[in-house]
C-alpha positions as CSV (number, residue, x, y, z in Angstrom):
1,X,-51.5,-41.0,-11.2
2,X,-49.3,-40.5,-14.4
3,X,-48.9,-36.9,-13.8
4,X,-48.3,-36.9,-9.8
5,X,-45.0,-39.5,-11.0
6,X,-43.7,-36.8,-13.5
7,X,-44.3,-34.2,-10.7
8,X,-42.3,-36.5,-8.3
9,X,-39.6,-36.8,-11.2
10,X,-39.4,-33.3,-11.8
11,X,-39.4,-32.7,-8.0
12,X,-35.8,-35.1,-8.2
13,X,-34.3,-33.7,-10.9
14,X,-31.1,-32.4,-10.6
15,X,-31.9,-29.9,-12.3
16,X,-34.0,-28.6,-10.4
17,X,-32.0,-28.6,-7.3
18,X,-28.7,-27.7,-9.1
19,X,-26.6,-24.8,-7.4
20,X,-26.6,-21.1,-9.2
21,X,-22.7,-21.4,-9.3
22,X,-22.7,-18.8,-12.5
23,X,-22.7,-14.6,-12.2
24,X,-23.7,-13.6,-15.5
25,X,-23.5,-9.8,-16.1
26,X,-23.5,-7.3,-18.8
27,X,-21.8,-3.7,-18.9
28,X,-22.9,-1.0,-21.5
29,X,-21.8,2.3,-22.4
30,X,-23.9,4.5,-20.3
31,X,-22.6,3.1,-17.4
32,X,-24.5,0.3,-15.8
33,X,-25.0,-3.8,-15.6
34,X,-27.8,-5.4,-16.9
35,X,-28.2,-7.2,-12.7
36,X,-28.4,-5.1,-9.5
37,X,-28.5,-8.1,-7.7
38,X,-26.8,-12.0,-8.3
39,X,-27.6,-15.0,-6.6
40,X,-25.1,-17.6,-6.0
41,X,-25.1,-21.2,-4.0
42,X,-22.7,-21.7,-1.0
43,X,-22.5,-25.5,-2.1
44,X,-20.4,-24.4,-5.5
45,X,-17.1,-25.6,-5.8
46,X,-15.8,-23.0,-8.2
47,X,-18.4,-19.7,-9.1
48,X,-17.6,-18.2,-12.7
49,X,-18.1,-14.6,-13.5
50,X,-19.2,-14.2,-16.8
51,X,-19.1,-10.6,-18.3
52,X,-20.0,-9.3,-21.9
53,X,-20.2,-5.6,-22.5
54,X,-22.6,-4.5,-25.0
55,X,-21.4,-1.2,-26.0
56,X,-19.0,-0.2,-28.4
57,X,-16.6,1.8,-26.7
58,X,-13.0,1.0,-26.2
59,X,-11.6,-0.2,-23.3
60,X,-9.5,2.7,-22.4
61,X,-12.6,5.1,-22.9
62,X,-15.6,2.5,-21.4
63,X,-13.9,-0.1,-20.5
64,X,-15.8,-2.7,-17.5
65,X,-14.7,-5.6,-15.5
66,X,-16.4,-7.2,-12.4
67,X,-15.0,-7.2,-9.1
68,X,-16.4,-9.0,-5.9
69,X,-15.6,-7.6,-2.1
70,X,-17.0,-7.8,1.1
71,X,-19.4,-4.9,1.4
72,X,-17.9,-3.6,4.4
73,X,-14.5,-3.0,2.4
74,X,-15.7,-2.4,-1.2
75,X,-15.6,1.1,-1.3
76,X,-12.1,1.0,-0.2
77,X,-10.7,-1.4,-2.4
78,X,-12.5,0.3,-5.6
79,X,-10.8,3.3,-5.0
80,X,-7.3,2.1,-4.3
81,X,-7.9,0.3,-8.0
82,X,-7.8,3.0,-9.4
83,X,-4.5,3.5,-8.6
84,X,-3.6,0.3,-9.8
85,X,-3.7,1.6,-13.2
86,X,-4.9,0.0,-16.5
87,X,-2.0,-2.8,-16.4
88,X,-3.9,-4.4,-13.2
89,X,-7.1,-4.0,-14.6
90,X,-7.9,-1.2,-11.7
91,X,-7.6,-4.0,-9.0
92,X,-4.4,-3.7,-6.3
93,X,-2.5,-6.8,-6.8
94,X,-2.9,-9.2,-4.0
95,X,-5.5,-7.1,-2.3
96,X,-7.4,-9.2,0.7
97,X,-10.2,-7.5,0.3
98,X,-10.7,-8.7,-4.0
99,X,-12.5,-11.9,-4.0
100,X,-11.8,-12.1,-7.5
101,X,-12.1,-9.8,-10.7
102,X,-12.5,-10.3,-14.2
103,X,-9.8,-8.5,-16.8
104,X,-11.4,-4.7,-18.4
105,X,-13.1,-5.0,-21.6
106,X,-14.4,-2.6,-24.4
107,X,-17.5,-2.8,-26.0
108,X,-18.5,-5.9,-28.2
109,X,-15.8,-8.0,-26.3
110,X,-16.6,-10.9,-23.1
111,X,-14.6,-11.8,-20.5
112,X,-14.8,-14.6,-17.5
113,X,-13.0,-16.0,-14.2
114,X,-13.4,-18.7,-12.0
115,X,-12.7,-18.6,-8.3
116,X,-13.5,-21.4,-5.4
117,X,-16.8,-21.2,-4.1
118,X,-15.5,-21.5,-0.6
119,X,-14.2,-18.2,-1.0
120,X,-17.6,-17.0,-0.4
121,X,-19.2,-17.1,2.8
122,X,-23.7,-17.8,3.5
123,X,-24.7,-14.6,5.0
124,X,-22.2,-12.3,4.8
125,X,-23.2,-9.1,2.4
126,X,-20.6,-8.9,-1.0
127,X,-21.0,-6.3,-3.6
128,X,-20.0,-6.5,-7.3
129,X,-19.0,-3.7,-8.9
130,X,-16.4,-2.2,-11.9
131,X,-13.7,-0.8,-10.8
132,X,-12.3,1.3,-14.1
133,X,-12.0,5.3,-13.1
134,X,-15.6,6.7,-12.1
135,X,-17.7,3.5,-12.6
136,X,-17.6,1.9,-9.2
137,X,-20.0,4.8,-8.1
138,X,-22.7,3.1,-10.3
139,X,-22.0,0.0,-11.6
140,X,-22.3,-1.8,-8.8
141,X,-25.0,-4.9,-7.4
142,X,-25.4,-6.9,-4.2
143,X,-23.8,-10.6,-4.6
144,X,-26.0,-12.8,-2.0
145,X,-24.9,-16.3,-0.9
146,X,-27.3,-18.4,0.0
């Protein structure tokens, strides 16, 4: 009986039904995040990105950030980054089709942003990627909402 009621309790926890509202990645110097694929909750209120790059390359040589689109348009907006230029962190100000970005960093250095979670839709396909020169090709994941 004792350990059917610590089931139940565990079942009831919080924590077990508490919403992924956290995308933690890591960039390295050969080009790639540690995730291919993130999880997060439709139910969070704000989602943090949380990125640490484990190399030790500069910024201006390896430098990563994260940034979250709409599948459909990712491509797209990755490439008009680039024109952004360093200053923007490779993202086009005020471009629709950013859900939100982190700032570049170089090797040994960590970085984070919160954004609402209602910017994110249950179903709809988002990927993640960096958008510094030549990266987007590869460092890139799926972001599912569930």
């Amino acid at each position: 009986m004792r350990s059917i009621l610590l089931l139940a309790g565990l079942i009831a926890s919080p924590a077990v039904f508490a919403a992924n509202c956290t995308i933690d990645l890591v960039g390295n110097d050969q080009m790639k995040f540690d995730k291919t694929s993130v999880t997060v909750s439709s139910s969070c209120p704000e989602i943090e990105i949380k990125l640490a790059h484990s190399g030790s390359l500069a910024a201006n040589v390896m430098g990563h950030n994260v940034v979250i689109s709409p599948t459909d348009v990712w491509q797209v907006a990755a490439q008009d980054g680039m024109k952004a230029g360093a200053a923007n962190h490779y993202v086009t100000p005020d471009d629709a089709r950013v859900i939100a970005h982190t700032e570049v960093i170089g090797g040994g250095q960590t970085t984070s942003v919160k954004f609402p979670g209602n910017a994110l839709t249950a179903g709809t396909a988002y990927t993640f990627y960096c958008s510094f020169p030549g990266h987007w090709s590869l460092m890139k994941g799926d972001l599912v909402v569930e």
